[in-house]
N, C-alpha and C positions, 0 to 999 in steps of 0.2 A: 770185515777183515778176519774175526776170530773165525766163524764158520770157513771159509777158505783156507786159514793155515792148517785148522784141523784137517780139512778134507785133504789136505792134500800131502801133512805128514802122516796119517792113514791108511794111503795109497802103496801100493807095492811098488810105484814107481820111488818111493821113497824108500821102501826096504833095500831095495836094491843098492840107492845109491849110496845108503848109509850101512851096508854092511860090508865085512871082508871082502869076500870072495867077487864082488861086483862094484863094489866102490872102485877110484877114479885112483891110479897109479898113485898119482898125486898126493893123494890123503895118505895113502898109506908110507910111502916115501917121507913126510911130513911127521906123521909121528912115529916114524922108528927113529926119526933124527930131528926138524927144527924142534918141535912140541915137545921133543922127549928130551933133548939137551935141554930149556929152558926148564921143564920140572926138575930134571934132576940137578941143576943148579943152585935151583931153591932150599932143593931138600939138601943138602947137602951143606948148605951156607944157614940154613933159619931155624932146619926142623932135626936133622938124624945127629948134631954135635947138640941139643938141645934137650933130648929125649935119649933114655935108653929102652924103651919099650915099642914095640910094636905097633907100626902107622896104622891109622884109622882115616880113611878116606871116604870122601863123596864127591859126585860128579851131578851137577845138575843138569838139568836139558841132551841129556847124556845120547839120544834116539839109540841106535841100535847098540852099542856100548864099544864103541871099536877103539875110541881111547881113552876108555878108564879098562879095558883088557889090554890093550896094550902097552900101557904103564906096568900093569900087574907083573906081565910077561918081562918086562924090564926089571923091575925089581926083583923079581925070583932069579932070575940071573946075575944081579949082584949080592943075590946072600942079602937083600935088606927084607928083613921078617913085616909080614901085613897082618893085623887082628881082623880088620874088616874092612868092606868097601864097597860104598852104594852106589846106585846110578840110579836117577831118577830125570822123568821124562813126562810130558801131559797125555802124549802119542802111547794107547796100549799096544796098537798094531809094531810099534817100533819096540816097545820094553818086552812085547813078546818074543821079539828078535832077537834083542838082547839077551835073553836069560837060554836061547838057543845059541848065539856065538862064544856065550860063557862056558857052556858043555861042552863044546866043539875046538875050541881055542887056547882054553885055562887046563892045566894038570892038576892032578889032584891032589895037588896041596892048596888051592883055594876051596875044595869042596866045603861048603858051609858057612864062609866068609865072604862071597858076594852075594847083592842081594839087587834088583832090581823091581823098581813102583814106579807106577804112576803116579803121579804127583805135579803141579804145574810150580814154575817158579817164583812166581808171587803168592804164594801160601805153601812155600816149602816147609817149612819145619811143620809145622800144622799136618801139612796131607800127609808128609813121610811119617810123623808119631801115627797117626790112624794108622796107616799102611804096614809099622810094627807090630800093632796092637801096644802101642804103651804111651803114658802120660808126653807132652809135649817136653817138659821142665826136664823129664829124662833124656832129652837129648841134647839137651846146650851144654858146651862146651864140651861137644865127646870127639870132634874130628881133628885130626892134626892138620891136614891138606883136602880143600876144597876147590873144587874145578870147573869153569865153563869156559864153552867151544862152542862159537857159534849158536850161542843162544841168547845172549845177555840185553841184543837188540831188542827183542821181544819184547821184554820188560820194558824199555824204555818206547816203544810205540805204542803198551796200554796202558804208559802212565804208571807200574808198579813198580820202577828202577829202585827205589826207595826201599819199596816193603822186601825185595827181593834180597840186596846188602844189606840191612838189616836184621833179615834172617839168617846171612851166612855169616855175619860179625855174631848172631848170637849161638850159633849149632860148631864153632871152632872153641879150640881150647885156649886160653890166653899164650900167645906167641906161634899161633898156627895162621897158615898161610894160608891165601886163597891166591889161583892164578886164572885172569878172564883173557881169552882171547876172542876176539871178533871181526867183522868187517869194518875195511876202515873209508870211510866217507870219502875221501880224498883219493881214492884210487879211482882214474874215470872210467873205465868202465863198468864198476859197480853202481855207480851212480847213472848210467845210460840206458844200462838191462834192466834194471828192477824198475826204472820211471816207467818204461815203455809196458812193463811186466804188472804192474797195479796202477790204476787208476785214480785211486785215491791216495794224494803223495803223503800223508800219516799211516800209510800200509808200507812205503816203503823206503820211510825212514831212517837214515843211519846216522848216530848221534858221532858226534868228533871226540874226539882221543880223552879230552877233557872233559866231555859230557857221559861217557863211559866213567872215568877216575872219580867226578863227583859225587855219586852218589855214594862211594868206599869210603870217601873223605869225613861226608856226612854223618855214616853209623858209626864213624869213630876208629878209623883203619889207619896206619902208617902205610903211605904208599912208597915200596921200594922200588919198584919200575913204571916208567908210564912209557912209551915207547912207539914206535911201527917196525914193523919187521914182515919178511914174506914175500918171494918175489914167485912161486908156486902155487899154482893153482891147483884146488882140489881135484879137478876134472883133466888134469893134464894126463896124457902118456908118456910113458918114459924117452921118447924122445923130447919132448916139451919140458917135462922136468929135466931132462940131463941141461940143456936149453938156460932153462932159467938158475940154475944150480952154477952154472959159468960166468952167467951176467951179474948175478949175486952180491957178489964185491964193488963191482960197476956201479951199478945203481944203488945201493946202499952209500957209496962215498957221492953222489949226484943229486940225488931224489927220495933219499931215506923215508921222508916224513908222505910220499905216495905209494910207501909200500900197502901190498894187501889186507895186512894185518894190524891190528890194534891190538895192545898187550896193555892191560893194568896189574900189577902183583902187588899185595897190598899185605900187613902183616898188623893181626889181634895185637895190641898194646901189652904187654905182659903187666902185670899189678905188683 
């Protein structure tokens, strides 16, 4: 399984689909609005009345960087000031990308505050301290907001759901937030394409809304949201999204808990 998802987030068929200009209406429609209302919600309610200094973000499993740039791009248009903000990824062919849509995307008032590594998410803190060049112990508790998309499954089909929340409960500062969205089990047809798509059903696993939250629970997190949300698909065109943008309300008061999306937002205990 590992060698297949590497070959295959390596692949330009990957760049493509995780970057601006060729990603799926959808994604992009997605985080200038659901993914971006839900952080800035957060931040807003946990982090920026909490803090008067300058956010410090990190995005794990972040592939080509399309929304921890597009956060940024959010935030500098509300005047909310960033110190730094990482994206880290196991894919170099994708964080190469990345640190190419950050030149291309970002103004330069991020010049020297984003930073993109390789790194895998089960030995985050660890690979990202090498990837500084600096002691591991020098980065816990330095981030305000911590972020996965579509990656957090991963962890939990090699069995490192654990080491991975436990590294983001230790790299946030007490009262800082992490927000995980994912695929959510219960939507069928994600559970029809991925069975037919791997062979071996521990390849394509996707844990329940609750199997997600646990592992936040365990390294010691307040969970503020547990949730489904998402009636959008990343690979829609804007007639599909306009589409599912209308049924929206519909199926949210019907079928909520079949939406696409799994959300956990979970928040450092403050001491």
């Amino acid at each position: 399984m590992i060698e297949r998802v590497k070959k295959e987030y390596n692949s330009e068929a990957s760049v493509r689909k995780y970057t601006t200009k060729t990603a799926g209406y959808g994604i992009n429609y997605l985080l200038r609005h659901d993914y971006a209302n839900i952080y800035l919600n957060f931040l807003g309610n946990y982090l920026l009345s909490s803090s008067n200094t300058p956010l410090r973000l990190l995005e794990f499993g972040c592939g080509a960087g399309m929304n921890l740039i597009r956060i940024l791009s959010i935030l500098e248009k509300r005047n909310i000031p960033v110190k730094c903000a990482y994206g880290t990824d196991f894919s170099e062919r994708l964080i190469q990308s990345a640190r190419h849509e950050a030149r291309s995307f970002l103004s330069k008032v991020f010049d020297g505050k984003i930073r993109f590594y390789v790194a895998r998410n089960e030995m985050l803190s660890a690979e990202l301290a090498a990837e500084e060049g600096v002691p591991r112990v020098s980065l816990l508790g330095s981030f305000d907001l911590i972020l996965g998309v579509n990656t957090f499954r991963y962890c939990h089909r090699l069995g490192k759901e654990h080491e991975c929340a436990r590294d983001v409960f230790d790299l946030l500062r007490d009262g800082g937030v992490c927000i995980m969205i994912d695929m959510n089990r219960k939507f069928p047809l994600f559970r029809s394409r991925l069975r037919g798509y791997f062979k071996d059903e521990g390849a394509s696993y996707l844990p329940s809304l609750d199997e997600y939250a646990a592992p936040f629970v365990a390294a010691g997190f307040e969970i503020l949201r547990k949730d489904n949300f998402c009636w959008i698909p990343h690979s829609a065109g804007a007639a599909l999204t306009y589409c599912c943008r209308i049924l929206t309300p519909f199926l949210n008061l019907v079928a909520r808990r079949y939406a696409m999306r799994s959300l956990v937002v979970s928040r450092k205990p403050k001491r």
